[in-house]
Backbone atoms as SQL, in Angstrom:
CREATE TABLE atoms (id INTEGER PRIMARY KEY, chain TEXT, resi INTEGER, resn TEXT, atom TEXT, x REAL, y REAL, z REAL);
INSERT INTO atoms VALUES
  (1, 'A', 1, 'UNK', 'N', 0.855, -1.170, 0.000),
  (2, 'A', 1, 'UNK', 'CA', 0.000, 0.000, 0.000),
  (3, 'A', 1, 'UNK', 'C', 0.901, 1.232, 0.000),
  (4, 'A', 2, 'UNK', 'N', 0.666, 1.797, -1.046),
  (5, 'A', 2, 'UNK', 'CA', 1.232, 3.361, -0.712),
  (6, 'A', 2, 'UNK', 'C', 0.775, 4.626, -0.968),
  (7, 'A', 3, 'UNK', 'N', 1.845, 5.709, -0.309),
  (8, 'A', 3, 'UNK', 'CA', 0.619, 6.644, -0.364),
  (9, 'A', 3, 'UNK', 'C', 1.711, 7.966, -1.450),
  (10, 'A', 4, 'UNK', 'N', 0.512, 8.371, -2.433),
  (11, 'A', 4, 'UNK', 'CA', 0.893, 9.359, -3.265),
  (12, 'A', 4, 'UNK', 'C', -0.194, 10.125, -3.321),
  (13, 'A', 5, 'UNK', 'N', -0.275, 11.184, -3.645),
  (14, 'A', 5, 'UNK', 'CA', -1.019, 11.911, -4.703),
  (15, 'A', 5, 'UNK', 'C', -1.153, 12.395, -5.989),
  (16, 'A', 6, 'UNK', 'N', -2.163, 12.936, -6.354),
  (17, 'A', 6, 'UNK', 'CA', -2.328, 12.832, -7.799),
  (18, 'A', 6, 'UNK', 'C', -2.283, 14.827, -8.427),
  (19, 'A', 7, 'UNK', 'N', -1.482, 14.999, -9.110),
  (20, 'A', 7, 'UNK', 'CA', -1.253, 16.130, -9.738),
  (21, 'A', 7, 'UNK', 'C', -2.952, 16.277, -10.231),
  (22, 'A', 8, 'UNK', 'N', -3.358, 18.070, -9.971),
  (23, 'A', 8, 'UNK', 'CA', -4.778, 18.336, -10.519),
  (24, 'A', 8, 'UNK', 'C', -4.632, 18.503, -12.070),
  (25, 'A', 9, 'UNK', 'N', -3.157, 18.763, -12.524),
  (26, 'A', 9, 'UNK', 'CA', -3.313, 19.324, -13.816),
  (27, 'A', 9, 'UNK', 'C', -3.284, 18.167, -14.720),
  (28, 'A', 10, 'UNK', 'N', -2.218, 17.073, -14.362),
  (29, 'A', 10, 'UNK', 'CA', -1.887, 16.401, -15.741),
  (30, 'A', 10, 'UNK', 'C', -2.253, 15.000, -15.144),
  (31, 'A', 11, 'UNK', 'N', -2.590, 14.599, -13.843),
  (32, 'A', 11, 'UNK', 'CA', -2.904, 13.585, -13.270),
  (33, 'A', 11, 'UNK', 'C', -1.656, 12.259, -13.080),
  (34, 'A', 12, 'UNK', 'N', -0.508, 12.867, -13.081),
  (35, 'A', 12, 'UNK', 'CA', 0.408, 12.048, -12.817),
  (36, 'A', 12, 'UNK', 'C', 0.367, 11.807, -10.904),
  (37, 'A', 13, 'UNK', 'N', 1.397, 10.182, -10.622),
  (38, 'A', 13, 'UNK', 'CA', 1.186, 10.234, -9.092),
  (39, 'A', 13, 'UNK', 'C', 2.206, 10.980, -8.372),
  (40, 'A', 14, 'UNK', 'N', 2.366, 11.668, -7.606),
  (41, 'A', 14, 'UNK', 'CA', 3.291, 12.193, -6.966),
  (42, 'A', 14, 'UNK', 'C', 3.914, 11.714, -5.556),
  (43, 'A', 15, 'UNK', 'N', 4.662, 11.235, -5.321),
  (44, 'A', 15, 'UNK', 'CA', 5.290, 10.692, -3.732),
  (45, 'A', 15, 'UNK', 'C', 4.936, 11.885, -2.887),
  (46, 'A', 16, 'UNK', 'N', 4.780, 11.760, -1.303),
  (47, 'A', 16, 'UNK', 'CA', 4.578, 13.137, -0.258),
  (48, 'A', 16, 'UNK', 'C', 5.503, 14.188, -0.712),
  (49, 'A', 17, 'UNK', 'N', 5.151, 15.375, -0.532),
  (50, 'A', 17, 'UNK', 'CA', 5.842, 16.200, -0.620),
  (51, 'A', 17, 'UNK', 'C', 6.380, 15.948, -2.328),
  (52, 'A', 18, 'UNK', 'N', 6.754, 15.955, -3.053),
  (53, 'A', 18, 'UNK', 'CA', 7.095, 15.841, -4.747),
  (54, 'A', 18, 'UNK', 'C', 6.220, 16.910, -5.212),
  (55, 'A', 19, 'UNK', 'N', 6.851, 17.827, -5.783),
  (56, 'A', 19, 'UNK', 'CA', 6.027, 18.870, -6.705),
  (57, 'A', 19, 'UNK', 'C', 6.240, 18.674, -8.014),
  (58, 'A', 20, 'UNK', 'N', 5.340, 18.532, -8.742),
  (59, 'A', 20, 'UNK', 'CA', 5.156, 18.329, -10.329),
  (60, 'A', 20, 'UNK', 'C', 5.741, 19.191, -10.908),
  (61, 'A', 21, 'UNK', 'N', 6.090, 18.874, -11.906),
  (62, 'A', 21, 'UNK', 'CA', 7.547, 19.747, -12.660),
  (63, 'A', 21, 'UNK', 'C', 5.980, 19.970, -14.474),
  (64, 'A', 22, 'UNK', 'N', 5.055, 19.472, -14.457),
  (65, 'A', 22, 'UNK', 'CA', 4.459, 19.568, -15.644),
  (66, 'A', 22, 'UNK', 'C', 4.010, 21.015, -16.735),
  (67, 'A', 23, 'UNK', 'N', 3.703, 21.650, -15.396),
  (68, 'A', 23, 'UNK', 'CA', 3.594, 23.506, -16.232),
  (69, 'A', 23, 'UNK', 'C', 4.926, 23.704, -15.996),
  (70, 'A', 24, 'UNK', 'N', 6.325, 23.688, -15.528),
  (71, 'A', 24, 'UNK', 'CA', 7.261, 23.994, -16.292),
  (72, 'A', 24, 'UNK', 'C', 7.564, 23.829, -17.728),
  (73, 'A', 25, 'UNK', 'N', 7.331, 22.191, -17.628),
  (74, 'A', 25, 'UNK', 'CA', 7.448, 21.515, -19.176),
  (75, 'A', 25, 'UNK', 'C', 6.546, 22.381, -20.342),
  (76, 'A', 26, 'UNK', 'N', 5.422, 22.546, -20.012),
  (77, 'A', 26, 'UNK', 'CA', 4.446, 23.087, -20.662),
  (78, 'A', 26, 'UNK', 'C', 4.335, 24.481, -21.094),
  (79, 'A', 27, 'UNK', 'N', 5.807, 25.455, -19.683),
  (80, 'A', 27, 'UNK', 'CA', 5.760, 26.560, -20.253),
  (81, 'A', 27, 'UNK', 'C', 7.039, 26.592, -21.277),
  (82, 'A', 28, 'UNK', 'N', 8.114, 25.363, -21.224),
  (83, 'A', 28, 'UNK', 'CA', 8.891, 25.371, -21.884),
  (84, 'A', 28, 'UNK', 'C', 8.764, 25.156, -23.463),
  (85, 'A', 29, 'UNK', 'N', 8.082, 24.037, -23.549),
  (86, 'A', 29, 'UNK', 'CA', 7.328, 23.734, -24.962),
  (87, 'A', 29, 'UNK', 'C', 6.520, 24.263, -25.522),
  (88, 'A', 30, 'UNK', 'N', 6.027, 25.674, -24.895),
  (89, 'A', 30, 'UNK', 'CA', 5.174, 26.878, -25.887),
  (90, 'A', 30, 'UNK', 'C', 6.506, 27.578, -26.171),
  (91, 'A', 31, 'UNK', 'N', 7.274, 27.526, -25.399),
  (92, 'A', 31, 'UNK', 'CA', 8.053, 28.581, -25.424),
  (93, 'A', 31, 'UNK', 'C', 8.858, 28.423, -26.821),
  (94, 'A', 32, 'UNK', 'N', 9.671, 26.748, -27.030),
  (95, 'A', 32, 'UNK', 'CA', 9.994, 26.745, -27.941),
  (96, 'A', 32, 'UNK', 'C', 9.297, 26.676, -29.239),
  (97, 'A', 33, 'UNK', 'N', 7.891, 25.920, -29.087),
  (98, 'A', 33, 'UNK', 'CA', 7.425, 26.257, -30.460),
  (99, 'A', 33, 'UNK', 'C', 6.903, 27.512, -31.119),
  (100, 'A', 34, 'UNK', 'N', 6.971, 28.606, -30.381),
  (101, 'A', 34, 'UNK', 'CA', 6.962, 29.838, -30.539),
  (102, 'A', 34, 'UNK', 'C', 8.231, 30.122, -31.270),
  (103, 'A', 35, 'UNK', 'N', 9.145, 29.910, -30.766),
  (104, 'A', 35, 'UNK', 'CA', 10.359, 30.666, -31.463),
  (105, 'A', 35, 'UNK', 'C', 10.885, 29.768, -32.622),
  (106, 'A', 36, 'UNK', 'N', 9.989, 28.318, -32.829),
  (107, 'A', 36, 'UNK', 'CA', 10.252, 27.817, -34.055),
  (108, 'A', 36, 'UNK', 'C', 8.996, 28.188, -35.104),
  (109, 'A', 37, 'UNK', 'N', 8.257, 29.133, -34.856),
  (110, 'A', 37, 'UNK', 'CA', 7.109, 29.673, -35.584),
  (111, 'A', 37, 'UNK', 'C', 7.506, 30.513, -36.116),
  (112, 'A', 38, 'UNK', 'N', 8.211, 31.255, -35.015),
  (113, 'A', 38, 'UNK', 'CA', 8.880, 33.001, -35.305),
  (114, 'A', 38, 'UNK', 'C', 10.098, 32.706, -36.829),
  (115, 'A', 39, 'UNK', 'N', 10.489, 31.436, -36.231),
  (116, 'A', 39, 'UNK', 'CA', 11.752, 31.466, -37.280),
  (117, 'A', 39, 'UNK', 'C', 11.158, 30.446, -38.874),
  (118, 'A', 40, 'UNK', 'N', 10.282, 29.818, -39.043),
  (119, 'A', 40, 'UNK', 'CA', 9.681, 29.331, -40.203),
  (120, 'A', 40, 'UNK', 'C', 8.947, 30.768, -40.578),
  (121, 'A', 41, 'UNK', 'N', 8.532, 31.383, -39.813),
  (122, 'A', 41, 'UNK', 'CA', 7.632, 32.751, -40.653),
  (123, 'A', 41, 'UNK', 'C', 8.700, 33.655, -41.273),
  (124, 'A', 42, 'UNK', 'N', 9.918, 33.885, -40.393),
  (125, 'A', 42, 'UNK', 'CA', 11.060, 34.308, -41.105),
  (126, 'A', 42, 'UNK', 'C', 11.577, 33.760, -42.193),
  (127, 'A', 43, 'UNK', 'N', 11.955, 32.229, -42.643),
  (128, 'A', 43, 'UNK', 'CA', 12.264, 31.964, -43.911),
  (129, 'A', 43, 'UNK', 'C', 11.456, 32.223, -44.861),
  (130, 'A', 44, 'UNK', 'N', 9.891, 32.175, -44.654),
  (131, 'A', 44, 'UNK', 'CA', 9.029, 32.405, -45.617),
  (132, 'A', 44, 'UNK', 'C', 9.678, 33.592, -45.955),
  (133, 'A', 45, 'UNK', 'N', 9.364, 34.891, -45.774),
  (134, 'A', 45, 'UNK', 'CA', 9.168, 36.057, -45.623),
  (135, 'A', 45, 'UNK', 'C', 10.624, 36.329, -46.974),
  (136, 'A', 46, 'UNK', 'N', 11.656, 35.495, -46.345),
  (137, 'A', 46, 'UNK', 'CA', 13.191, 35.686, -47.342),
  (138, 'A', 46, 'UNK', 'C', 13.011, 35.307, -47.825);
């Protein structure tokens, strides 16, 4: 038997105390596909 909890956002289990790392990930991966948007709209453009 053990005891975890469950992240509200992405529903992964978490051990006591463990803070979910998932909206990092999530702000990281807008982040980059943003700046791979920025840079395909730039080749168009040339």
């Amino acid at each position: 038997m053990g005891f975890f909890r469950t992240c509200p956002d992405c529903g992964s289990n978490l051990d006591p105390n463990e803070k979910c790392d998932c909206q990092n990930k999530n702000e990281k991966e807008a982040t980059c596909y943003d700046e791979a948007e920025k840079n395909r709209v730039a080749e168009k453009a040339s």
